[in-house]
C-alpha positions as CSV (number, residue, x, y, z in Angstrom):
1,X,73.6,-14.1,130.5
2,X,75.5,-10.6,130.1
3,X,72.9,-8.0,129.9
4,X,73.6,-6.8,126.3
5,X,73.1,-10.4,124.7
6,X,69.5,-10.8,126.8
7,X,66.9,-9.4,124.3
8,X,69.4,-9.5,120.9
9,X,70.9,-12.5,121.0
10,X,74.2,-12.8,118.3
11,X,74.8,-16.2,119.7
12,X,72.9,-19.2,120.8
13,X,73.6,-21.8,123.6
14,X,73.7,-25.3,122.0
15,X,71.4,-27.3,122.4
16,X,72.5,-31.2,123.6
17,X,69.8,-32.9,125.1
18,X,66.5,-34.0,123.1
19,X,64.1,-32.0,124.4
20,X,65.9,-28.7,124.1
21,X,66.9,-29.7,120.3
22,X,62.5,-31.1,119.5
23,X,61.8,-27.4,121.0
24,X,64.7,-25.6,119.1
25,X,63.1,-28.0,115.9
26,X,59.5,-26.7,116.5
27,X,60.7,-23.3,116.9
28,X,62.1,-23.3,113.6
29,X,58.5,-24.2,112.1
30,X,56.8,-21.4,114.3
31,X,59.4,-18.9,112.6
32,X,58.9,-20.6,108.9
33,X,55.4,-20.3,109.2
34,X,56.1,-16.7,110.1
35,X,58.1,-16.0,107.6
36,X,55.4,-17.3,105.1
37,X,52.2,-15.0,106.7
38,X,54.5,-11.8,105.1
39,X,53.0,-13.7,101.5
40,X,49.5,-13.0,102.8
41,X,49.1,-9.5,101.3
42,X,50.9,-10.8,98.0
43,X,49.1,-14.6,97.8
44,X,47.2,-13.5,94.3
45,X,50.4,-12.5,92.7
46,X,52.0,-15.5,94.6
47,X,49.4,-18.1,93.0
48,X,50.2,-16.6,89.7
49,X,54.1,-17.0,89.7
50,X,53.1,-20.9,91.2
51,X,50.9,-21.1,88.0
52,X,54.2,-19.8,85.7
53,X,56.2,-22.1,87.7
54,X,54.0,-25.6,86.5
55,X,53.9,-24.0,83.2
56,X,58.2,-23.4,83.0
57,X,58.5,-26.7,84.0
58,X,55.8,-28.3,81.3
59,X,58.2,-27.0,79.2
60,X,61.3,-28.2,80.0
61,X,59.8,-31.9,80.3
62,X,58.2,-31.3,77.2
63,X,61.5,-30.8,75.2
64,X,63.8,-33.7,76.0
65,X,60.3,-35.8,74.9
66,X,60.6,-34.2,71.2
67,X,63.8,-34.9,70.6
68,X,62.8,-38.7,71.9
69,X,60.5,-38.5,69.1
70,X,62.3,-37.3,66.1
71,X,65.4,-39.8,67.4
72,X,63.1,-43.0,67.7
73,X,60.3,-42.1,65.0
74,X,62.6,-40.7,62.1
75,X,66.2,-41.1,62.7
76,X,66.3,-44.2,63.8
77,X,64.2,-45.9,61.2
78,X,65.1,-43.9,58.4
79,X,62.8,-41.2,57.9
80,X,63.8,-38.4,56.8
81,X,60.8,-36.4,56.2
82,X,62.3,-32.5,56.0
83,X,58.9,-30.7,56.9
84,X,58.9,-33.1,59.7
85,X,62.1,-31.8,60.7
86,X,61.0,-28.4,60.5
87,X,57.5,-28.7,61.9
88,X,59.2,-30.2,65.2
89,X,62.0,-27.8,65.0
90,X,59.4,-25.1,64.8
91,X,57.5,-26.6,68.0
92,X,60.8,-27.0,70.0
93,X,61.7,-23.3,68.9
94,X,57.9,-22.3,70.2
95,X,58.0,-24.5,73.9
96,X,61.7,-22.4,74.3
97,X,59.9,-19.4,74.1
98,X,57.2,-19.5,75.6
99,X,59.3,-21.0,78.5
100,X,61.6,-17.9,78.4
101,X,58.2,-15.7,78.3
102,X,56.9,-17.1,81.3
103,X,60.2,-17.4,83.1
104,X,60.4,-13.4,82.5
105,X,57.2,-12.7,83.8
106,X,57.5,-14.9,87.1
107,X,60.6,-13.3,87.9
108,X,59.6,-10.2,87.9
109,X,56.5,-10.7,89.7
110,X,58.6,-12.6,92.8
111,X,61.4,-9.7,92.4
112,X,58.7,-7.5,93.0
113,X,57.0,-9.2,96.0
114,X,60.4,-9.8,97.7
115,X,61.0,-6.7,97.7
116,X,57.5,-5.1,98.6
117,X,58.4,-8.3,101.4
118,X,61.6,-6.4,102.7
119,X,60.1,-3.1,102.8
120,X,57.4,-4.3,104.8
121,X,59.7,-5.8,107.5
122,X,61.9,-3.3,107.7
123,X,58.8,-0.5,108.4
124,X,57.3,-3.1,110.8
125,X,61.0,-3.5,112.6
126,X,61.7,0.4,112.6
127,X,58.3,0.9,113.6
128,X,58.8,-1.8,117.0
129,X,62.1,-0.5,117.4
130,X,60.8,3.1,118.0
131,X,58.4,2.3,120.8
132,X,61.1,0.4,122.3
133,X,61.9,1.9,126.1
134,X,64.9,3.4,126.8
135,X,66.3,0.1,128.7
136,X,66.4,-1.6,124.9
137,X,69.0,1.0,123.9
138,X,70.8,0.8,127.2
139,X,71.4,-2.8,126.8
140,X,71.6,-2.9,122.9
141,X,74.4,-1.5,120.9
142,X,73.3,0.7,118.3
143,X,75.5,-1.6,115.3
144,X,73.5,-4.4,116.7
145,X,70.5,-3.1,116.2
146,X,71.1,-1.8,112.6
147,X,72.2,-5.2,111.6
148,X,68.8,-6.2,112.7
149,X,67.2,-3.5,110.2
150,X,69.6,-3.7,107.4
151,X,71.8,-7.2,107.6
152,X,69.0,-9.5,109.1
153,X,66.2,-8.0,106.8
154,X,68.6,-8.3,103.8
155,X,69.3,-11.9,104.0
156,X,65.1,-13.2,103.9
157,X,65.4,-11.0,100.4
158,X,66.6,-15.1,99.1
159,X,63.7,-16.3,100.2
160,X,61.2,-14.3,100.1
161,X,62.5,-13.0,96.4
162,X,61.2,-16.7,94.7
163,X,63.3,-19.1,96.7
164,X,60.1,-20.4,97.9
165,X,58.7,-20.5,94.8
166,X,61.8,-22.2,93.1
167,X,61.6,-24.5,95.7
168,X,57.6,-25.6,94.7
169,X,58.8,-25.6,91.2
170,X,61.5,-27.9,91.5
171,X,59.5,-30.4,93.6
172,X,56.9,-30.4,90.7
173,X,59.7,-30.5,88.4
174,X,60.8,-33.7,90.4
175,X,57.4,-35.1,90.5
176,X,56.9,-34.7,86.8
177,X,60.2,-36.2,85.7
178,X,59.6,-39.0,87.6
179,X,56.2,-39.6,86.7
180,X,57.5,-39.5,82.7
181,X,60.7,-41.7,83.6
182,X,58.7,-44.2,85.4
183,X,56.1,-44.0,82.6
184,X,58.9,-44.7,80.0
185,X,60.5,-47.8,81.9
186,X,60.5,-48.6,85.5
187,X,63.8,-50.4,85.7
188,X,65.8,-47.6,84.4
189,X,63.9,-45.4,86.6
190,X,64.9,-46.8,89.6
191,X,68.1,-47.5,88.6
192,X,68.5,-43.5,87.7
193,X,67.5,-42.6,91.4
194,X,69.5,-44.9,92.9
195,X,72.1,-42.3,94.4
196,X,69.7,-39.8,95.8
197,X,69.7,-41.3,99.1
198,X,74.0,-40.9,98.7
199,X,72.6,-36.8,98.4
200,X,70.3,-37.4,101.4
201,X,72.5,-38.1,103.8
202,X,75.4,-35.6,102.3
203,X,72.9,-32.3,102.6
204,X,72.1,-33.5,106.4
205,X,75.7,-33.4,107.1
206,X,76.2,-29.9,105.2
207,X,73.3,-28.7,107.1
208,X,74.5,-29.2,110.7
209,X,77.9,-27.7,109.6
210,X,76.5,-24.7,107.6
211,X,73.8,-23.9,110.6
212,X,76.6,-23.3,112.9
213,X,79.1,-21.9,111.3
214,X,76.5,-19.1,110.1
215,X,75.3,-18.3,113.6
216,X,78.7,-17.5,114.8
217,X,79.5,-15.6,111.2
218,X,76.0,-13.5,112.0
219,X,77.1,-13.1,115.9
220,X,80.8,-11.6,114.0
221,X,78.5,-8.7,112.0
222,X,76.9,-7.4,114.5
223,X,80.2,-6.9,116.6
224,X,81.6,-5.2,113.3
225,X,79.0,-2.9,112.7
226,X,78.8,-2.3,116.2
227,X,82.2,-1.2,116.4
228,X,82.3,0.9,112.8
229,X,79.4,2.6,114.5
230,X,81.1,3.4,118.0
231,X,84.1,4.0,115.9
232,X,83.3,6.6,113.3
233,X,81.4,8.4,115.7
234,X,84.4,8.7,118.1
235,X,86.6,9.6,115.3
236,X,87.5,13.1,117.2
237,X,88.7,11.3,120.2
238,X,90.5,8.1,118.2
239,X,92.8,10.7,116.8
240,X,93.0,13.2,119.9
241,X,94.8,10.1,121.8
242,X,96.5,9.3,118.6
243,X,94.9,5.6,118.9
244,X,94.7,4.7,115.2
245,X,97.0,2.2,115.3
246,X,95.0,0.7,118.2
247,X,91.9,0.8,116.8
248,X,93.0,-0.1,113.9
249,X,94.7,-3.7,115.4
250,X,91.5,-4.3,117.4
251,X,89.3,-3.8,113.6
252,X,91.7,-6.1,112.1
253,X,90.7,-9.0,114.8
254,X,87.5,-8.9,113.9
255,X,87.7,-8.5,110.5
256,X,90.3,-11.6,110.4
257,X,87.6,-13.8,112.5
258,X,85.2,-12.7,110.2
259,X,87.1,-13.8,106.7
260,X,87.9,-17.2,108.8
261,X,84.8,-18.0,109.5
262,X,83.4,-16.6,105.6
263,X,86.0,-19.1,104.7
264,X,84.3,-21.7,106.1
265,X,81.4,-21.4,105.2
266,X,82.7,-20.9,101.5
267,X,84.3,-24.5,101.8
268,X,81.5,-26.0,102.8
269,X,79.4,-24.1,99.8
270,X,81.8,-25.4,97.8
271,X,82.0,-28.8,98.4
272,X,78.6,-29.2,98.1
273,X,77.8,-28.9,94.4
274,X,81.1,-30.8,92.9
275,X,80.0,-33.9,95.2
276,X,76.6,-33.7,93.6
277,X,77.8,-33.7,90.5
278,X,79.8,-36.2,90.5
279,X,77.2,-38.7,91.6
280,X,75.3,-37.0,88.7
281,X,78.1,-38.0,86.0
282,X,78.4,-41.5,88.1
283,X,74.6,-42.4,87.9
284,X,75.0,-41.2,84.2
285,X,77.5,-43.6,83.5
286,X,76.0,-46.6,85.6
287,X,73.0,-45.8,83.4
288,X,74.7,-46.3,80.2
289,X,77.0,-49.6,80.9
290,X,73.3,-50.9,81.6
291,X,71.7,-49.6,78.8
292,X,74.6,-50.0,76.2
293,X,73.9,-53.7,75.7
294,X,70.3,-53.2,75.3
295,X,70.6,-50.6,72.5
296,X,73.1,-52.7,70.9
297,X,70.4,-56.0,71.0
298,X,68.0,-53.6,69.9
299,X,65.8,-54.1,73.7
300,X,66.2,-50.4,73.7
301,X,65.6,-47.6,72.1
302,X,68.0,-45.3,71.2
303,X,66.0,-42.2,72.4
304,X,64.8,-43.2,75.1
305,X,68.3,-44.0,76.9
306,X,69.0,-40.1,75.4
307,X,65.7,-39.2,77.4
308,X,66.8,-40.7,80.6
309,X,70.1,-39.3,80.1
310,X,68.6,-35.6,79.8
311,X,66.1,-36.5,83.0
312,X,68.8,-37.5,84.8
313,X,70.6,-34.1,84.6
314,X,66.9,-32.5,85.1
315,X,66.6,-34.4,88.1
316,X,70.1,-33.6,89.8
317,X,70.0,-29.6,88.7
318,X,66.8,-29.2,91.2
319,X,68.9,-31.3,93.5
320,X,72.0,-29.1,93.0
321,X,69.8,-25.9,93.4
322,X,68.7,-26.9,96.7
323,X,71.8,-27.6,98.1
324,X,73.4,-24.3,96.1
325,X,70.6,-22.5,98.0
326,X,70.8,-24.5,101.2
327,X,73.5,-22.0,102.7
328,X,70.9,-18.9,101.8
329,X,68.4,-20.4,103.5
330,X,70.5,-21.3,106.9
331,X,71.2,-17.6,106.7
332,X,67.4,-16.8,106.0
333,X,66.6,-18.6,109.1
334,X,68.9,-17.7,111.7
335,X,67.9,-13.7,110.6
336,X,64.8,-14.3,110.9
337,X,65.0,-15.8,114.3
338,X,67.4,-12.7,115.6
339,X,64.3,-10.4,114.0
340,X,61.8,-12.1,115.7
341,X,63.6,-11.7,118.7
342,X,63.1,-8.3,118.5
343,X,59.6,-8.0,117.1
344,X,58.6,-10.4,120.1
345,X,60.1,-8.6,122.6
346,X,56.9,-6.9,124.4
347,X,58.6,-6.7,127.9
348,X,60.5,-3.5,127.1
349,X,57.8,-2.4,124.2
350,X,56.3,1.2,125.7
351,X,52.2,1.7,125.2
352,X,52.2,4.9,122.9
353,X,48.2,4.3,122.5
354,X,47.0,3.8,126.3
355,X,46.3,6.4,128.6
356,X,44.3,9.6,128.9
357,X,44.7,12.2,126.2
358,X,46.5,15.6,127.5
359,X,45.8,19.0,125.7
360,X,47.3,21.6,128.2
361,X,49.2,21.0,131.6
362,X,49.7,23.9,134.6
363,X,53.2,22.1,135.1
364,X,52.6,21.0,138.6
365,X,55.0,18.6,139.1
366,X,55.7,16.2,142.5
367,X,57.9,13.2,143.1
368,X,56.7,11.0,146.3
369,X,58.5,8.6,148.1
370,X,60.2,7.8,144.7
371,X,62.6,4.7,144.9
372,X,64.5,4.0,141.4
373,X,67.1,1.6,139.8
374,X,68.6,1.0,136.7
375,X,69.9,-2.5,137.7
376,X,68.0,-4.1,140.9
377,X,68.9,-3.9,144.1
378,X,71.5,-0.6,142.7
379,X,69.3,2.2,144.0
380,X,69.8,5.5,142.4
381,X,67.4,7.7,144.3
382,X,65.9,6.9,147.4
383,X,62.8,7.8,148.7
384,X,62.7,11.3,147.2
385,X,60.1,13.7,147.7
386,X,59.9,17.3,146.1
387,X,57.1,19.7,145.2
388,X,57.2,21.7,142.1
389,X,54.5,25.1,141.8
390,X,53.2,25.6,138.0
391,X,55.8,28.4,136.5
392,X,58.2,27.7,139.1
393,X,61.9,27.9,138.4
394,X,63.7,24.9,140.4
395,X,67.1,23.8,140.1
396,X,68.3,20.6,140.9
397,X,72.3,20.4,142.2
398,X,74.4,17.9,143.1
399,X,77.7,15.8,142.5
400,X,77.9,13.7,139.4
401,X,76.0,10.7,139.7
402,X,73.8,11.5,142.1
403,X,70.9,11.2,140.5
404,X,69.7,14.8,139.0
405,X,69.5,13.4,135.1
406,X,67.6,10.3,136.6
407,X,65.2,12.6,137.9
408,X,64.1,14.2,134.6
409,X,64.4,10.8,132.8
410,X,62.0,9.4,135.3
411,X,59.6,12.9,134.9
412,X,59.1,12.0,131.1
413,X,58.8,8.0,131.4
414,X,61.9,7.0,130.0
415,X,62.1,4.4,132.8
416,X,59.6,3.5,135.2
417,X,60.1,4.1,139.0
418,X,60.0,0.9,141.5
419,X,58.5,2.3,144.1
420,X,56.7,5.5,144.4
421,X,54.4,7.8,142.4
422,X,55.2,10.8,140.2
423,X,52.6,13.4,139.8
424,X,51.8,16.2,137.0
425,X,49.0,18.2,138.2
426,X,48.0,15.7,140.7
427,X,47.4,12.6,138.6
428,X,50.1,9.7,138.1
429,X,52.3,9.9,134.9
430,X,51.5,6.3,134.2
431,X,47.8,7.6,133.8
432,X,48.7,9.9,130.9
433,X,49.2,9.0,127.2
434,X,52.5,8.6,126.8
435,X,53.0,10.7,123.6
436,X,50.9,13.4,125.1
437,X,53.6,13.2,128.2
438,X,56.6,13.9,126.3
439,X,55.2,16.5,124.4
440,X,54.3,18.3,126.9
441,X,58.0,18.4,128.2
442,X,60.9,19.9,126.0
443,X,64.6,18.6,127.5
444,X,67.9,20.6,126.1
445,X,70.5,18.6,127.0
446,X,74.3,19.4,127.4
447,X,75.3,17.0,124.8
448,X,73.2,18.4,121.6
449,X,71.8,15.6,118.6
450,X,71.0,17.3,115.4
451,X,69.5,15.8,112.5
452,X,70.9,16.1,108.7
453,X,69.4,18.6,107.2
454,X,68.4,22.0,107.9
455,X,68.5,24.7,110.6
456,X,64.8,25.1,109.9
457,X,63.5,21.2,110.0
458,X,66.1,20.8,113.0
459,X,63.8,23.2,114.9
460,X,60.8,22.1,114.0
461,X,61.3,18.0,113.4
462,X,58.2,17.9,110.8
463,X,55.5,18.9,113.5
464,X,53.4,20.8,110.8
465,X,51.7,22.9,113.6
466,X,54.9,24.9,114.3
467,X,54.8,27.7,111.3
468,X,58.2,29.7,110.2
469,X,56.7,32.6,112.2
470,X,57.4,30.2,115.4
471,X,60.8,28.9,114.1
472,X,61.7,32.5,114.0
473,X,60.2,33.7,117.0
474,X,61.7,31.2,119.6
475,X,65.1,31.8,117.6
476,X,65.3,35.4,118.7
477,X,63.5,34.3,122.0
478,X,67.2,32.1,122.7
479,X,69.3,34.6,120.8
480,X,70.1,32.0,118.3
481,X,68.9,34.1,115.4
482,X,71.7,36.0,115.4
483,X,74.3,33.4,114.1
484,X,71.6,31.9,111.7
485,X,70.7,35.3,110.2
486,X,74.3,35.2,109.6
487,X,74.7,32.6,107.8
488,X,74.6,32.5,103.7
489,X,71.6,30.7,104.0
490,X,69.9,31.5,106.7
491,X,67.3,29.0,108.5
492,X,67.6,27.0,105.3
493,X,71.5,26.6,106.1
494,X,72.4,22.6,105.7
495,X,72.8,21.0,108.7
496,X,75.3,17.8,108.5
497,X,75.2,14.6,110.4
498,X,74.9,15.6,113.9
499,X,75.2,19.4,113.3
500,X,79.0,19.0,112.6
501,X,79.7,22.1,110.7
502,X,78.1,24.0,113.7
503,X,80.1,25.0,116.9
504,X,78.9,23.2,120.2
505,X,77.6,26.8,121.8
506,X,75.7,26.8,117.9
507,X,74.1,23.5,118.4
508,X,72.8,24.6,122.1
509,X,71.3,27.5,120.9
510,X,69.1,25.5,118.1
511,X,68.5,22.9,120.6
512,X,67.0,25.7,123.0
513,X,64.7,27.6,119.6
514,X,63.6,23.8,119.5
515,X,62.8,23.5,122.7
516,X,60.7,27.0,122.5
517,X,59.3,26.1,119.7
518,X,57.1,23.1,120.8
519,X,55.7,25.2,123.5
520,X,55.4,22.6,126.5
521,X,54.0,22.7,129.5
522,X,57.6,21.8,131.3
523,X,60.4,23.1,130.2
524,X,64.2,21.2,131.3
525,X,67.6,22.2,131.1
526,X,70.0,19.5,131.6
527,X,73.5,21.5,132.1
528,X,72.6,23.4,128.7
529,X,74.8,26.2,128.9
530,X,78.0,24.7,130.0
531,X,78.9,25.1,126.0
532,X,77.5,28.8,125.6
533,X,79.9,31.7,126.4
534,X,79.1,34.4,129.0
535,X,77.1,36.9,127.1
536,X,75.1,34.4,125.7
537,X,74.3,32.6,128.5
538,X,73.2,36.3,130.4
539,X,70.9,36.7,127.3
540,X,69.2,33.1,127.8
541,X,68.4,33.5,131.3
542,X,66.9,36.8,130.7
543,X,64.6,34.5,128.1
544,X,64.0,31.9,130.4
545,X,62.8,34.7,132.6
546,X,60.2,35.4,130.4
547,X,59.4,32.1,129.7
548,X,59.3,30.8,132.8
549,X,56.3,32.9,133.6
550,X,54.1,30.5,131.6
551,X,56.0,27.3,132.0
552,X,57.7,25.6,135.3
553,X,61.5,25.0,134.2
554,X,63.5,22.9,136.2
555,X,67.0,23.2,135.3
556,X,70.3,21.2,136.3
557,X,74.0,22.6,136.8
558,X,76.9,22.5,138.1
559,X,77.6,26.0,137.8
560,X,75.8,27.2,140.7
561,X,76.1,31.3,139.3
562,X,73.6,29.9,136.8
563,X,70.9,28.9,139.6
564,X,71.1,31.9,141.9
565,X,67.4,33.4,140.8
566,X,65.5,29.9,140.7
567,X,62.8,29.9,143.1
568,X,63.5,26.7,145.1
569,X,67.0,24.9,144.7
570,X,67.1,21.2,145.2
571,X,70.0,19.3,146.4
572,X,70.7,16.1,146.2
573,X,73.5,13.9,147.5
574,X,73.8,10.0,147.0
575,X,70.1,9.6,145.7
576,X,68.5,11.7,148.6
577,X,67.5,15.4,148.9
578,X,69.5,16.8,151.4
579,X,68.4,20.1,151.4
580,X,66.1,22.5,149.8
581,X,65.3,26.7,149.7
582,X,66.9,29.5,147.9
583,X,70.3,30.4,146.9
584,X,70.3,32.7,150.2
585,X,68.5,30.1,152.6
586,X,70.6,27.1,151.0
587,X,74.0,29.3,152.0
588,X,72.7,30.0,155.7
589,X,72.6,26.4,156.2
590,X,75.9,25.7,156.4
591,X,75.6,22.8,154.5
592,X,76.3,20.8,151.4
593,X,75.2,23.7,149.0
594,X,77.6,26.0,150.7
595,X,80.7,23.9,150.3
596,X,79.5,23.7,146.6
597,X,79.8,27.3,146.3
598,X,82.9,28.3,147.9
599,X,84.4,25.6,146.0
600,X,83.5,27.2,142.8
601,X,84.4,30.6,144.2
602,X,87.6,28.9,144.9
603,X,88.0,27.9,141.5
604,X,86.9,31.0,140.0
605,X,89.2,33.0,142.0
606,X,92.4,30.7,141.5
607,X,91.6,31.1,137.6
């Protein structure tokens, strides 16, 4: 199974033998019952819209049965008593109304606990999602995943916004016509349910049909939003390349599977109700060849064949509702199984609870015998060992792809190491509470993410303990408070999605005032001022001079002029450290630092 479709499925392997399809049935009645616990909090409020439900129904049994009553007690014998007339007119008038009362009130009250339903899910998903490691992302398209919080959670709203409850209320409804039919006359009775079986076997065929045409029409979203998301955010490169006819072609493809297979499943939503109805208008007119020569010998009263007619359509409209409904609940069902998929999905789930509680770290940081892998067997550093003082300035070089980002992922738990042990002042990182971990070390990374909103929540990302005073300080600390004093409005300034407005040098320098601002313990930079010019740059070393003092920085470049003051440089070369000292000690060696730098003076000299 490809690696992307292994924890979010958005299509499932059929199922041909037995016991795969008795598992795949019992399945479906784990997730149902599932899907029925989110009522718990709600059950009062759920008991009450049951209770409106037998009293909607009462009603509507109860008015076919007065009309019954004036035909056969008045009409048809000749009594034409007016106040009669008007005292039953009066009562049908009342029953509609108080119908129409009670049908207001239950639907708001199952609008209400839908809703409160969705919200709940989605907080709950959002919430898993979160504390989901770093591996979930890597194998999970981000348009995947938001069709799990938006798509998926939209499509229980059916059922969870009085489906359910319709569903109770048109089985009592079905009970109680039946028991008044049969009540009436047991021959026309049977005779009026004759053709439910017919229906019986038509909504088993629909079902089969509708199931998998909406798996592969859920399996189609995904891929769209997926590739609106990739899309839109690549926007800058799409017309750079001048591929919007390409992209354009490959949107279209999907899109045209997608109205093919919406097609489809409007066809079969289609057929559904017509053929129901016309075994409803068949069964009425078998009833009335049968009853016509009764009436007419005067076997049968007039009202009550206009009784059974009215049942009849009573009967078939919960029937028709059902199957109407059918093709929200298939859709229901296979959401809430790609949901659940998620929300059950502990193997990847990080423990944000566990571990001992850190308030202050020295920074002493030390990797030993570290063996790591993204995919098994594909080793990315091997057997590493380093040593890193508390306020010491290391910097890690080396080719791309040999392992120097891996390192700092591995430092803050974004993956777990295979073999090994990684140390901060002497105790295992698995030890520590993972929150406590993270916040303890502030990563500025070359490719900047910024928030919509403002300059000022962007730096301090609703931690309540970091005060304006602080904002401001570690802004003139990175010399970013010179562009933002610039600006019409300041640290208040509107930030856009992603920080698009700003220039990429812009977004560094906010990324390094937040970085400041939290006040770790370690402090990273991951090839974070390859987008700051020259004078800038000078002034940010002179800052992480100061700050260095107090925290150990490790930092990672390319540019090696960036590096020359660290205390201890670190390189690294296929996932191993092949050498290690200072700029001057690294250049005596001879070795793969040197050709590193006198390739970039080179470089620098040819430019």
């Amino acid at each position: 199974m490809a690696i992307k479709d292994k924890y979010i499925g958005d299509e499932y392997p059929t199922k041909n033998d037995k016991d795969n399809k008795v598992k795949s049935s019992e399945g479906k009645k784990i997730q149902f019952i599932r899907l029925l616990g989110y009522f718990k909090p709600y059950l009062l409020l759920l008991i009450l819209s049951i209770l409106f439900a037998f009293l909607i129904n009462g009603a509507v049994l109860i008015k076919p049965y007065i009309i019954k009553y004036v035909i056969d007690d008045y009409l048809a014998v000749g009594n034409n008593d007016s106040n009669a007339f008007t005292l039953m007119g009066l009562v049908y008038l009342g029953v509609v109304l108080v119908g129409a009362g009670f049908g207001y009130v239950q639907t708001y009250l199952l609008t209400f606990i839908g809703q409160r339903i969705m919200f709940d899910i989605r907080n709950q998903l959002f919430s898993h999602i979160q504390n989901m490691s770093m591996k979930f992302f890597d194998r999970n398209s981000s348009g995947r995943i938001l069709t799990r919080v938006t798509n998926d959670v939209e499509s229980l709203n059916e059922i969870f916004s009085g489906m359910l409850v319709d569903l109770i209320r048109d089985f009592i409804m079905l009970i109680g016509i039946l028991a008044v039919m049969f009540s009436m006359n047991k021959m026309l009775a049977l005779l009026s349910i004759c053709s439910v079986p017919v229906i019986a076997v038509i909504t088993v065929i629909y079902r089969k049909a509708a199931r998998k045409n909406f798996i592969k029409m859920k399996g189609i979203i995904a891929r769209i939003n997926g590739f609106l998301a990739e899309n839109i955010s690549g926007m800058k490169l799409v017309r750079i390349f001048h591929r919007e006819k390409e992209k354009y072609e490959e949107f279209e493809k999907l899109d045209n599977e997608y109205f093919s297979t919406s097609m489809r499943e409007l066809i079969l939503n289609s057929f559904c109700r017509p053929i129901v109805e016309i075994i409803n208008t068949l069964t009425i007119v078998l009833l009335i060849w049968y009853c016509s020569g009764r009436v007419a010998g005067g076997n049968l009263e007039i009202g009550v064949l206009y009784a059974f007619i009215t049942y009849i359509k009573q009967i078939f409209r919960p029937i028709n509702d059902i199957s109407e409904n059918y093709t929200q609940i298939q859709s229901a069902l296979i959401s809430s199984e790609r949901i659940f998929d998620i929300l059950d999905n502990h193997e990847l789930l990080e423990d944000m609870e566990g571990g001992k509680s850190i308030y202050e770290l020295d920074g002493e940081v030390e990797f030993k015998n570290v063996w790591f892998a993204y995919n098994e067997g594909e080793w990315v550093l091997k057997d590493v060992n380093f040593r890193i003082e508390p306020g010491e300035t290391v910097a890690f070089v080396g080719a791309t792809g040999s392992g120097k980002t891996t390192i700092i992922n591995l430092m803050a738990r974004f993956y777990d190491i295979q073999k090994g042990e990684i140390l901060i002042d002497g105790i295992n990182i698995k030890e520590y509470n993972l929150k406590d971990l993270r916040r303890q070390i502030a990563v500025v990374m070359q490719d900047v993410f910024l928030f919509s909103g403002d300059i000022k929540s962007n730096i301090r990302l609703k931690n309540s303990q970091i005060s304006d005073a602080d904002i401001i300080y570690a802004s003139g600390l990175v010399c970013a408070d010179k562009f933002i004093e610039s600006l019409p409005n300041k640290y208040n300034e509107e930030v856009k999605e992603r920080g698009c407005t700003f220039s990429a040098g812009q977004r560094q320098l906010i990324s390094f005032a937040r970085a400041v601002a939290f006040k770790p313990a370690i402090f990273v930079l991951d090839e974070a001022t390859a987008n700051i010019d020259t004078e800038t740059e000078i002034a940010i070393q002179n800052a992480m001079t100061n700050i260095s003092g107090e925290n150990t920085t490790i930092i990672i470049a390319h540019r090696l002029s960036t590096i020359r003051n660290a205390d201890k440089i670190i390189v690294i070369h296929k996932g191993k450290i092949e050498e290690t000292g200072t700029h001057e000690e690294l250049l005596e060696l001879n070795g793969i630092y040197y050709q590193l730098y006198e390739k970039q003076l080179d470089y620098q000299h040819t430019a």
